[in-house]
Backbone as CSV, one residue per row, in Angstrom:
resi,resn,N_x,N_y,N_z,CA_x,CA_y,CA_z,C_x,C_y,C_z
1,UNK,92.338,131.327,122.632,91.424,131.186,121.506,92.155,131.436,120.193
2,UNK,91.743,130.550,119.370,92.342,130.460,117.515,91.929,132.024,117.118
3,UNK,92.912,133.238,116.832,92.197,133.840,116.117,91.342,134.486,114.882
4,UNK,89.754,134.818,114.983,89.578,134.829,113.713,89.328,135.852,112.838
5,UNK,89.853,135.413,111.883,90.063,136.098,110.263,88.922,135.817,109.752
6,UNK,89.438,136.973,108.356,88.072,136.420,106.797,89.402,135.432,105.868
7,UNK,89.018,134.778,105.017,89.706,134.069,104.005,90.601,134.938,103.853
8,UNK,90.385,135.997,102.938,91.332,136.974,102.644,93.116,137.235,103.635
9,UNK,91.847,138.204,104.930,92.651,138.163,105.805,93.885,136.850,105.965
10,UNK,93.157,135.785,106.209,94.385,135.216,106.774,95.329,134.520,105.173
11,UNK,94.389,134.888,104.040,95.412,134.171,103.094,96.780,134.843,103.112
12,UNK,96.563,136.515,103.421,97.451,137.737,103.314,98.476,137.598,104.395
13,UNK,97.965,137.132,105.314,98.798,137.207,106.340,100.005,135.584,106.340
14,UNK,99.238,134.696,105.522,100.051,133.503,104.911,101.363,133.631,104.260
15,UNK,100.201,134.691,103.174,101.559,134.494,101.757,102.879,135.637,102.868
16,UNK,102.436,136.756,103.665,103.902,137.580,104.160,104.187,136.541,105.324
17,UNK,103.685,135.311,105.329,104.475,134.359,106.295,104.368,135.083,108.049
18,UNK,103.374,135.445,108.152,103.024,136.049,109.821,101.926,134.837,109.990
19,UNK,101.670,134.164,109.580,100.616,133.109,110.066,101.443,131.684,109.321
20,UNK,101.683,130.982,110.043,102.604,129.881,109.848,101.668,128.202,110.712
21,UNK,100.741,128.307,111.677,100.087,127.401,111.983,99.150,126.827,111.464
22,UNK,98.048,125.509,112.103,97.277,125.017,111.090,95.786,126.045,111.408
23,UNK,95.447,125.721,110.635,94.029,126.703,110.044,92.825,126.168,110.805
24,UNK,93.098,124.972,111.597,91.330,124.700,112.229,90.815,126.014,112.958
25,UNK,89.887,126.273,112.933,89.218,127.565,113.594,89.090,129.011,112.972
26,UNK,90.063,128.865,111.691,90.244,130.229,111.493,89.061,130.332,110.523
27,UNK,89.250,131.965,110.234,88.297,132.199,109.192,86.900,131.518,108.957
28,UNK,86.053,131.258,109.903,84.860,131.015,110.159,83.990,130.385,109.316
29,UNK,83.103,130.013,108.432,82.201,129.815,107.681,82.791,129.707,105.897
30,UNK,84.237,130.047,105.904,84.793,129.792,104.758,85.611,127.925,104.368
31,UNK,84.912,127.829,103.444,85.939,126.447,103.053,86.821,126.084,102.678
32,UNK,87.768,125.184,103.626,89.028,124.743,103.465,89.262,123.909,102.828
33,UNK,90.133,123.614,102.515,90.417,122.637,101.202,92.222,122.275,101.168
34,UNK,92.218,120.801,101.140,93.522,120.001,100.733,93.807,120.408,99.434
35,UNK,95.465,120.364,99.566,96.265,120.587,97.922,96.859,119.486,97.970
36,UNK,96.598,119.251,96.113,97.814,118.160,95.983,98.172,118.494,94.775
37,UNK,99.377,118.637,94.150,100.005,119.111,92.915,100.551,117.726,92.668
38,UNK,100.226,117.181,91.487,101.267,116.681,90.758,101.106,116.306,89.415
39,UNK,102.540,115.908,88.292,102.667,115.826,86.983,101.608,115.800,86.427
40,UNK,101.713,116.521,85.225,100.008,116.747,84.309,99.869,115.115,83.827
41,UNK,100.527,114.286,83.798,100.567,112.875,82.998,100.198,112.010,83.819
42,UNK,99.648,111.988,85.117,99.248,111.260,85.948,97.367,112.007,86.619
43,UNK,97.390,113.148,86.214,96.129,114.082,86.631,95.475,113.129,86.201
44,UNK,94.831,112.354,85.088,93.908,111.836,84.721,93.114,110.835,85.848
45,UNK,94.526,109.571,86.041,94.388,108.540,86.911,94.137,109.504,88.618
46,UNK,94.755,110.502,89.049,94.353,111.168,90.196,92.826,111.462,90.767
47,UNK,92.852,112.386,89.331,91.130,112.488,89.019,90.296,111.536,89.401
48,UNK,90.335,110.226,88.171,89.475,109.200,88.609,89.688,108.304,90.170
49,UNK,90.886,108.785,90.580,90.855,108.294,92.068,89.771,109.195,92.998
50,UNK,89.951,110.074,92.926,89.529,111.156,94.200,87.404,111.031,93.577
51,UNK,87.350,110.827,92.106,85.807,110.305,92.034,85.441,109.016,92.378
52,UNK,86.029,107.877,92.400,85.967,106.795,92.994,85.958,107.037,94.788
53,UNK,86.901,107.799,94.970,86.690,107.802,96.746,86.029,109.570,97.052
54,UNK,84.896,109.257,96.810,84.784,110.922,97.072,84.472,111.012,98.738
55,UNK,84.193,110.097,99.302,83.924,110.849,100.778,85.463,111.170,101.275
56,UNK,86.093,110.880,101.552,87.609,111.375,101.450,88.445,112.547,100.722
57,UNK,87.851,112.178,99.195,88.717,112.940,98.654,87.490,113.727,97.689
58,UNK,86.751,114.771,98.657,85.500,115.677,97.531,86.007,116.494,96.637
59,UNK,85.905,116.752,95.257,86.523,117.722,94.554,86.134,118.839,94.865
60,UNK,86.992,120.184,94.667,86.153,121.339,94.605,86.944,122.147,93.833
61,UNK,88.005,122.193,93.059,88.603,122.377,91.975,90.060,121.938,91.117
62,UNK,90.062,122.039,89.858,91.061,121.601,89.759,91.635,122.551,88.663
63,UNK,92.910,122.633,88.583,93.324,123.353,87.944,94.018,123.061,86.334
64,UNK,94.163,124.178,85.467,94.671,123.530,84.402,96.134,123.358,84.315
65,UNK,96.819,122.973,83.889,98.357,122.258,84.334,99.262,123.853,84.488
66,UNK,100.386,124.200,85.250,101.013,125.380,85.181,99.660,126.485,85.998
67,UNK,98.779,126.362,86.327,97.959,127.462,86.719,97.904,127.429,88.109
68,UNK,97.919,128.608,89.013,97.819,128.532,90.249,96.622,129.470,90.975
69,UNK,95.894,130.210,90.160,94.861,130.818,90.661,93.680,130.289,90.872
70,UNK,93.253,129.510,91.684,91.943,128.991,92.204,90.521,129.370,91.903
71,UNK,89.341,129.086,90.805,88.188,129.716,90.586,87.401,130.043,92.047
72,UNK,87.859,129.233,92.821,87.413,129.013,94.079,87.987,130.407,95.162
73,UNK,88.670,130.988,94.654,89.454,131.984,95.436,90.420,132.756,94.293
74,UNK,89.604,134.136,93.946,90.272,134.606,92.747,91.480,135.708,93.737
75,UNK,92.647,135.674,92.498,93.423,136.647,93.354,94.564,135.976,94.043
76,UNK,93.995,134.502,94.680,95.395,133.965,95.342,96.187,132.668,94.365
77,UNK,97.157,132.703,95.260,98.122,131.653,94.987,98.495,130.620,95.110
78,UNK,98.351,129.519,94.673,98.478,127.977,95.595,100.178,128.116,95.824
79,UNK,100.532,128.417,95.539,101.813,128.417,95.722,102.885,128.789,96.913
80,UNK,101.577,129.998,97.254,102.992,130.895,98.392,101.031,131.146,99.400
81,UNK,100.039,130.554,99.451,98.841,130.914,100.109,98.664,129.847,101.213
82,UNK,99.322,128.968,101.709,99.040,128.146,102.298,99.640,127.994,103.420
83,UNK,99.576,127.921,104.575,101.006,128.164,105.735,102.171,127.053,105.939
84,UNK,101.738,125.809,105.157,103.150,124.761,104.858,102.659,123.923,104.285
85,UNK,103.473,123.538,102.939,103.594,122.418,102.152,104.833,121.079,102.166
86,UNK,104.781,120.307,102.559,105.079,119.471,101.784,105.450,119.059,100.514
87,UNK,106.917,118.621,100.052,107.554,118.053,99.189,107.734,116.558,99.086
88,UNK,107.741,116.164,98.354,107.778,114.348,98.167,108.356,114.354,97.089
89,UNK,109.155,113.477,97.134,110.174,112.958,95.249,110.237,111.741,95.573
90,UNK,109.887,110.578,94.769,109.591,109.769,94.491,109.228,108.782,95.363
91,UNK,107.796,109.776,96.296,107.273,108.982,97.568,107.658,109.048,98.281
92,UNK,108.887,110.252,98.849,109.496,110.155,99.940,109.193,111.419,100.275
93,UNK,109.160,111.808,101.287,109.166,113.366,102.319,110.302,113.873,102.126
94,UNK,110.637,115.092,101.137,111.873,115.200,100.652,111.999,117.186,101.479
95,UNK,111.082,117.619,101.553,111.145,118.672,102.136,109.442,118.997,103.291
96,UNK,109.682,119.931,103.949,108.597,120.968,104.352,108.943,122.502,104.507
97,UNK,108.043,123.212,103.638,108.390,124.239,103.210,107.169,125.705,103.479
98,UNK,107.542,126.657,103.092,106.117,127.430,103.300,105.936,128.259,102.401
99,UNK,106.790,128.197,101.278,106.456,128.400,99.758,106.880,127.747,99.013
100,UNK,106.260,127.363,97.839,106.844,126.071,96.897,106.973,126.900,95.315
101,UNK,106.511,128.519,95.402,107.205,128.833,93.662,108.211,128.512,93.243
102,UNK,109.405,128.054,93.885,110.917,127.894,93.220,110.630,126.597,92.666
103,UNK,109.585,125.489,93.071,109.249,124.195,92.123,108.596,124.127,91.994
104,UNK,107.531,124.620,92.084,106.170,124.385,91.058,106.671,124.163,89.525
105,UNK,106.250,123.554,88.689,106.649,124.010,87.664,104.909,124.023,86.594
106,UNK,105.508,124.430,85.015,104.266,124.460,84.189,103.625,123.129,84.076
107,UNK,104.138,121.927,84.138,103.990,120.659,83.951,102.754,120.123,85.352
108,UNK,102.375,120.996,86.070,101.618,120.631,87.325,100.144,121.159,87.222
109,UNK,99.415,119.699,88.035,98.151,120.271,88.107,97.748,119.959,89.645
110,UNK,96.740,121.366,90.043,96.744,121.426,91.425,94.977,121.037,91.571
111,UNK,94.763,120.422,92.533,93.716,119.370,93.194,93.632,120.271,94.235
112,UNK,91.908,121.188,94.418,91.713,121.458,95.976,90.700,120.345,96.649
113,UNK,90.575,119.512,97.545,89.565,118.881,97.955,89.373,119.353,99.406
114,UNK,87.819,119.156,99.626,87.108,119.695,100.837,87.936,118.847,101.947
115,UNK,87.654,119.490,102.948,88.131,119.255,104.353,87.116,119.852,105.393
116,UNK,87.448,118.997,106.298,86.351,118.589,107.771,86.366,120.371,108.603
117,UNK,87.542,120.929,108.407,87.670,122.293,109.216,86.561,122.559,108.785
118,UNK,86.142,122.554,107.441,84.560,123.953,106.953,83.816,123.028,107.866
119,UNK,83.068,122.421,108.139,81.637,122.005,109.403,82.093,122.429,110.714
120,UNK,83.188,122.431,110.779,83.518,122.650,112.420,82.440,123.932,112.910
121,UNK,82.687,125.215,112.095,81.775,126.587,111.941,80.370,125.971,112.703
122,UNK,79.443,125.189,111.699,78.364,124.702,112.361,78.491,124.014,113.264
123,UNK,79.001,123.002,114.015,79.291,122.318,114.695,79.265,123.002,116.107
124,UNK,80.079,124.165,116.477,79.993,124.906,117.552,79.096,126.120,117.862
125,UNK,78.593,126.327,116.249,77.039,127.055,116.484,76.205,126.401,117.245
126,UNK,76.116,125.004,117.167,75.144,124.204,117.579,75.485,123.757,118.953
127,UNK,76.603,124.163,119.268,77.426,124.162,120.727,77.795,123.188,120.926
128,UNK,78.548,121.893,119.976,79.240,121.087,119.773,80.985,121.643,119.903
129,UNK,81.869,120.925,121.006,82.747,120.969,120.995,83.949,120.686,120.494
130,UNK,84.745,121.195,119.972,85.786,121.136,118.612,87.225,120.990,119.915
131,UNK,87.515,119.852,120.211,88.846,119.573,121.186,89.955,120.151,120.518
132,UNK,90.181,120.251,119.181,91.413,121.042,118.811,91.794,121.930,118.774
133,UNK,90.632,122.804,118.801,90.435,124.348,118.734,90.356,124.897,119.820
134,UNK,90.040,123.827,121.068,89.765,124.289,122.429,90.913,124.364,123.013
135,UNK,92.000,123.470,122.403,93.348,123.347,123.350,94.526,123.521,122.304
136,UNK,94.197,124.538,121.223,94.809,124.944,120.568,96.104,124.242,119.575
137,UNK,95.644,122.784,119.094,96.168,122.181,118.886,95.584,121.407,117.541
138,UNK,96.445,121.034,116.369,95.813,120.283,115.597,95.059,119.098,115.559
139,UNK,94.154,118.915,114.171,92.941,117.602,114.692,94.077,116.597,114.770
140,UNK,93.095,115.595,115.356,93.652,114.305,115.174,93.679,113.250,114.209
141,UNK,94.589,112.850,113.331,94.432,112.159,112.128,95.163,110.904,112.242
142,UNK,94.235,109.653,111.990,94.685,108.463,111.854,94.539,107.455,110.456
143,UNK,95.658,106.303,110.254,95.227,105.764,109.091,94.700,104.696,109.489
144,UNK,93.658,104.287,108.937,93.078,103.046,109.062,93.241,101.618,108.192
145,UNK,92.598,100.842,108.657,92.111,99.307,108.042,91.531,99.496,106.754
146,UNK,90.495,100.491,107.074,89.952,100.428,105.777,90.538,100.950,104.438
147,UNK,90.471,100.291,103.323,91.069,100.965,101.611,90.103,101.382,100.935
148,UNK,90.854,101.982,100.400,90.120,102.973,99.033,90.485,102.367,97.522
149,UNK,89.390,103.036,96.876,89.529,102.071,95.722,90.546,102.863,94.678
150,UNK,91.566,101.669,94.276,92.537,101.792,93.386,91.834,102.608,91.984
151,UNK,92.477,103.284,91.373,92.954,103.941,90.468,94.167,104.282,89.662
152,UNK,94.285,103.363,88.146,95.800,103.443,87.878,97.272,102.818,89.133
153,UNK,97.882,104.301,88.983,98.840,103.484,89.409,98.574,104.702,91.576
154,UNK,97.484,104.919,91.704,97.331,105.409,92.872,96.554,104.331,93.992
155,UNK,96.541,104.361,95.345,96.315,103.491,96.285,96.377,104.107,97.412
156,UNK,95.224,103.796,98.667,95.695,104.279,99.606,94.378,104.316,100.483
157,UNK,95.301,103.641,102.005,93.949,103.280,102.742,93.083,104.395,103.446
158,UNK,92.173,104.129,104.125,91.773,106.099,104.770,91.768,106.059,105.918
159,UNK,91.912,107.576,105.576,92.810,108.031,106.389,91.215,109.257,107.537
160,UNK,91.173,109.230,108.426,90.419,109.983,109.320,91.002,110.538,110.239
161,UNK,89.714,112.476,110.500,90.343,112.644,111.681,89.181,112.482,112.982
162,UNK,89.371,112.733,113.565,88.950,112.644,114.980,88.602,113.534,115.574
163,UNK,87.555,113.597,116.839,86.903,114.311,117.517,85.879,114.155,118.650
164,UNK,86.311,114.158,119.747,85.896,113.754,120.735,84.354,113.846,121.276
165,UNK,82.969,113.249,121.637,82.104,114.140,121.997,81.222,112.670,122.767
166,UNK,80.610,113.720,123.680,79.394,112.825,124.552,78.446,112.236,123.342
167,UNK,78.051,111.169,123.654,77.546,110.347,122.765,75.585,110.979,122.126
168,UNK,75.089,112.056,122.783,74.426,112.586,122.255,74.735,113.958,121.490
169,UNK,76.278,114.166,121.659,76.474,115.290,120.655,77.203,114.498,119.782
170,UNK,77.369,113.322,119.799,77.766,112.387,118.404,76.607,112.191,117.300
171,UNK,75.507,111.997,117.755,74.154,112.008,117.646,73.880,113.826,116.768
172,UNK,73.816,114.704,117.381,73.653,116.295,116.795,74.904,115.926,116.101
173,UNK,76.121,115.833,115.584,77.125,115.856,115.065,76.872,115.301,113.305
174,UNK,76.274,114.315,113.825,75.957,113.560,112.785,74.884,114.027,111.912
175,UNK,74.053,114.160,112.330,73.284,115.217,111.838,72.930,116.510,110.707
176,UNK,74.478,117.525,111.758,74.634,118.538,110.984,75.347,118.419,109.952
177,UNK,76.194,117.319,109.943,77.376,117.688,109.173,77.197,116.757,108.030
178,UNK,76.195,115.273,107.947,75.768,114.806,106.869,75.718,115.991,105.506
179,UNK,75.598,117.469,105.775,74.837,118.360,104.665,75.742,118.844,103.967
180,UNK,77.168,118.801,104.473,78.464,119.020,104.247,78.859,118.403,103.655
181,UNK,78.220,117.814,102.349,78.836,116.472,101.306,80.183,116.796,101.178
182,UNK,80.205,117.950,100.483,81.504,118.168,99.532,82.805,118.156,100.621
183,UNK,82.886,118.234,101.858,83.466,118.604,102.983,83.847,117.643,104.080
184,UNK,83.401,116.043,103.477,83.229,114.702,104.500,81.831,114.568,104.631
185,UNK,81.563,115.528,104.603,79.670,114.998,104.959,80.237,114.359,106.385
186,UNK,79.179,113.319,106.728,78.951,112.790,108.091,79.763,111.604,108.679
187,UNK,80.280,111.826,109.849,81.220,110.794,110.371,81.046,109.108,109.630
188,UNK,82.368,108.822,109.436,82.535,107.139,108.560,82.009,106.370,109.910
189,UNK,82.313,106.516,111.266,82.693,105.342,112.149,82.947,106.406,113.559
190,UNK,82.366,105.945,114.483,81.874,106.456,115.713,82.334,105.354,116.974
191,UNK,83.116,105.497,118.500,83.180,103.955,119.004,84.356,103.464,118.490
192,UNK,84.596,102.166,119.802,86.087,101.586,119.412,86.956,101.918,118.473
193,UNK,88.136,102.776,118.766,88.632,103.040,117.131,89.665,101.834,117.311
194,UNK,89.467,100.540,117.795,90.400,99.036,117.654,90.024,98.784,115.997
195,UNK,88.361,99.052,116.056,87.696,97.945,114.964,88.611,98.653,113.595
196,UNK,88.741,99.645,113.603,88.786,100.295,112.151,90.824,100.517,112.212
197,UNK,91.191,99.916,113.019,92.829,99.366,112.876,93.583,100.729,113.226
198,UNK,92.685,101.261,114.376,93.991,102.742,115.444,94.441,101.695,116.253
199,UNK,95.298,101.733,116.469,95.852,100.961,118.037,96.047,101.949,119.139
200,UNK,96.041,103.161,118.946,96.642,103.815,120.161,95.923,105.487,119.756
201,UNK,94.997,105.829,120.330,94.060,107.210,120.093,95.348,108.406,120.205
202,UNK,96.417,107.953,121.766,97.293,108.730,121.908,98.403,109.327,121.429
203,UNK,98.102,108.710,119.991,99.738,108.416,118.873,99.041,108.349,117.740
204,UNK,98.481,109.924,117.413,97.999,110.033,115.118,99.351,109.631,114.522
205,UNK,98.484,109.466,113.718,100.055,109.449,112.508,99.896,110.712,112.284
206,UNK,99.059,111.634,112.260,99.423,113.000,111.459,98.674,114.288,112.562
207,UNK,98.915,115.427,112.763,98.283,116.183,113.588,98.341,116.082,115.971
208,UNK,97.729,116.412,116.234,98.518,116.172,117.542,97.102,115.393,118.590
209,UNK,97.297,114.855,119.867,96.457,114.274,120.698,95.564,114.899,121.047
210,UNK,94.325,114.543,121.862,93.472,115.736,122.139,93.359,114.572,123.582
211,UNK,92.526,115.420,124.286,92.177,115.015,125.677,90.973,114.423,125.201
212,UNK,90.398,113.493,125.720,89.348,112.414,125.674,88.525,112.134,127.005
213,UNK,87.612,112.884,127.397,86.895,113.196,128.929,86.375,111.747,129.271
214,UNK,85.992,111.333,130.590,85.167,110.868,130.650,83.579,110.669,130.069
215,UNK,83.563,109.789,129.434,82.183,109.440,129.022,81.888,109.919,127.477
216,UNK,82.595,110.499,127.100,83.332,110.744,125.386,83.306,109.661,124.510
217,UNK,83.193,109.717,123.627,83.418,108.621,122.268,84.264,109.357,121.195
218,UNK,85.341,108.594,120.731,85.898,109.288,119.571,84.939,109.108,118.252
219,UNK,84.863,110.153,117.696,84.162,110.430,116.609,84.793,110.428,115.643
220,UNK,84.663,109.853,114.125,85.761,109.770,112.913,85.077,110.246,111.924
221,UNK,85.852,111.334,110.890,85.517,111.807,109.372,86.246,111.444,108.800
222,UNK,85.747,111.084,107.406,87.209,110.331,106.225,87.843,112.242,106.151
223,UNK,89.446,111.613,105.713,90.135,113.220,105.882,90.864,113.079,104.567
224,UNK,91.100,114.429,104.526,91.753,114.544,103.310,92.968,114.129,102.944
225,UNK,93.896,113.582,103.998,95.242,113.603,104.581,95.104,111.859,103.520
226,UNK,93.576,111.371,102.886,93.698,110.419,102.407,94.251,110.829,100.877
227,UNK,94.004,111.483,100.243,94.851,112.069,99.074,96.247,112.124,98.859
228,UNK,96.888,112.573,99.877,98.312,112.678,100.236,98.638,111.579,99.965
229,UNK,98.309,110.520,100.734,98.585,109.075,100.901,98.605,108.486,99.262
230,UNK,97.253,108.917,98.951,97.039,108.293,97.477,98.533,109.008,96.869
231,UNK,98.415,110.235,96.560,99.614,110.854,95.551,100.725,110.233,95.929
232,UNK,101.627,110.153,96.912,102.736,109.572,97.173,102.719,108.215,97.149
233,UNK,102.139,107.074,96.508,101.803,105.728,96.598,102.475,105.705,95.244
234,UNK,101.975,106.760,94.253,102.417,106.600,92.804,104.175,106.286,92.570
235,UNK,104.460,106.787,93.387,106.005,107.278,93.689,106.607,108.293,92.682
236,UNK,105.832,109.185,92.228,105.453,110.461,91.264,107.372,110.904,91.321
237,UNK,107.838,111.765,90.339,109.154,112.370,90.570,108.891,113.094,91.706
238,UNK,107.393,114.332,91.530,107.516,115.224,92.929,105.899,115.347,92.752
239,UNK,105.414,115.548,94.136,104.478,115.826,94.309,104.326,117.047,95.497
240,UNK,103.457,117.615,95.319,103.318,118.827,96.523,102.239,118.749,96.875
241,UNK,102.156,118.726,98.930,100.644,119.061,99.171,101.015,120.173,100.560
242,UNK,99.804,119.955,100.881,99.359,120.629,102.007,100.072,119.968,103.328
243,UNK,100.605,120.785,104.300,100.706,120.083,105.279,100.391,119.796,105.985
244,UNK,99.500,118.517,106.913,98.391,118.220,107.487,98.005,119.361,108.584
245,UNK,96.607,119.710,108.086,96.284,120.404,109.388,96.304,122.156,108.615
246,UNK,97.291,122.411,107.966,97.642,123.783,107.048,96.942,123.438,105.975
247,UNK,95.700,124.005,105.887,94.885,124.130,104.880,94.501,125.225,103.701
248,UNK,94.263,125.294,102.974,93.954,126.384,101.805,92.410,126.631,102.271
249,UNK,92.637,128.286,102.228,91.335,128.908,103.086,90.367,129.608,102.052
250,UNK,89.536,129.240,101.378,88.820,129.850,100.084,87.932,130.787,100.119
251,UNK,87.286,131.269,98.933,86.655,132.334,99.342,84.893,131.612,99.602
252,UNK,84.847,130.560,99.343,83.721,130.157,99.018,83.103,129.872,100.837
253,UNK,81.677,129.576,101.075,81.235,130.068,102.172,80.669,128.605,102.260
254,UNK,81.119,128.050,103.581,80.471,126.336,104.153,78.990,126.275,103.327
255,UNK,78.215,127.065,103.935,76.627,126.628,103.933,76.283,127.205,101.997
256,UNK,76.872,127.795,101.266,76.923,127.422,99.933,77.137,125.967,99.432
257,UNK,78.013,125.040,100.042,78.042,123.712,99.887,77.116,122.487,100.651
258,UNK,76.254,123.012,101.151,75.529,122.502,102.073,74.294,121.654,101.231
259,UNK,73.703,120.224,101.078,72.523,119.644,100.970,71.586,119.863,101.648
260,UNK,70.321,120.643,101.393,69.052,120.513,102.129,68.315,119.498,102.390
């Protein structure tokens, strides 16, 4: 079993680098959230990307250029709070790292957007099964057919993760997690993942396989892992994010973001 923390807890145990894996399961009822840092001279066009694609890319804060303390989580650090980031220089995967203060610089603005981990919490209240968490392994993330709408000089098709379930807990799935706007809200696409351009369930591009039972349907949420995609499209000098699956753990609480 994933063990669990409060936000705090496991941010602490991040920044002294004793927690180095991805975050699905941890810290319970708190919301996770994608980073993406890059040049203050491109934030604008970023911005209007991630509001153009918000089921993918939900805002939930942004920072002012050079700032790393989160309104969303007072006290921590985007910098050294996250268990691995990602480096990119000019669109390329130039490092992976598990603190990025030596380049951050003042010239940066940091992007948290919601992620699918915060519903998981409800999801297994409701006794819906979470395959990644069960076999201790990251979600499953694929890119698809489908695009997102351009912004400036950003692009980038979406990107989903996955989750296995009997076709009446696809049904309760859907359900709960519609309320979770800011967070994916409710599965894009449910069934054949041919139509939406996976070729192979057994081979993500990002995160690891899960077992797929008899009589299962893969289940799909737009993921945040679509941001990434967008930022590195720009071919930016450097950009910094999250590394799929290693999420920023906030102080803010799922069902605070929740639609009635």
């Amino acid at each position: 079993m994933t063990e669990i923390l409060s936000a705090l807890e496991l941010r602490n145990l991040i920044r002294s680098n004793k927690w180095t894996k991805p975050t699905s399961g941890t810290a319970p009822g708190y919301v996770q959230a994608n980073l993406v840092m890059i040049p203050k001279e491109a934030a604008f066009h970023f911005l209007l990307f991630c509001t153009r694609n918000p089921k993918p890319c939900p805002i939930l804060d942004v920072l002012e250029p050079g700032c790393v303390e989160p309104a969303i989580a007072r006290g921590a650090d985007l910098r050294k709070d996250l268990p691995k980031y990602r480096i990119y220089r000019n669109g390329v995967l130039d490092a992976e790292v598990p603190d990025v203060t030596g380049v951050f610089s003042e010239e940066m603005v940091s992007f948290l957007l919601g992620c699918s981990f915060s519903f998981e919490t409800a999801m297994m209240a409701n006794g819906l099964p979470i395959r990644n968490i069960e076999e201790n392994k990251n979600v499953s993330m694929y890119i698809t057919n489908r695009t997102c709408r351009e912004a400036g000089p950003f692009s980038a098709p979406l990107v989903v993760s996955m989750r296995p379930l009997e076709p009446l807990q696809a049904i309760r799935a859907v359900q709960i997690t519609t309320r979770f706007l800011l967070t994916h809200g409710a599965p894009v696409y449910l069934g054949d993942h041919r139509a939406i351009g996976i070729k192979e369930l057994a081979k993500p591009d990002f995160g690891d396989a899960v077992t797929i039972r008899p009589g299962e349907v893969p289940v799909f949420w737009a993921c945040g892992v679509t941001s990434i995609m967008a930022a590195i499209s720009a071919k930016l000098p450097m950009v910094i994010t999250h590394s799929p699956g290693h999420m920023f753990v906030s102080d803010l609480k799922d069902e605070d973001l929740t639609v009635l």
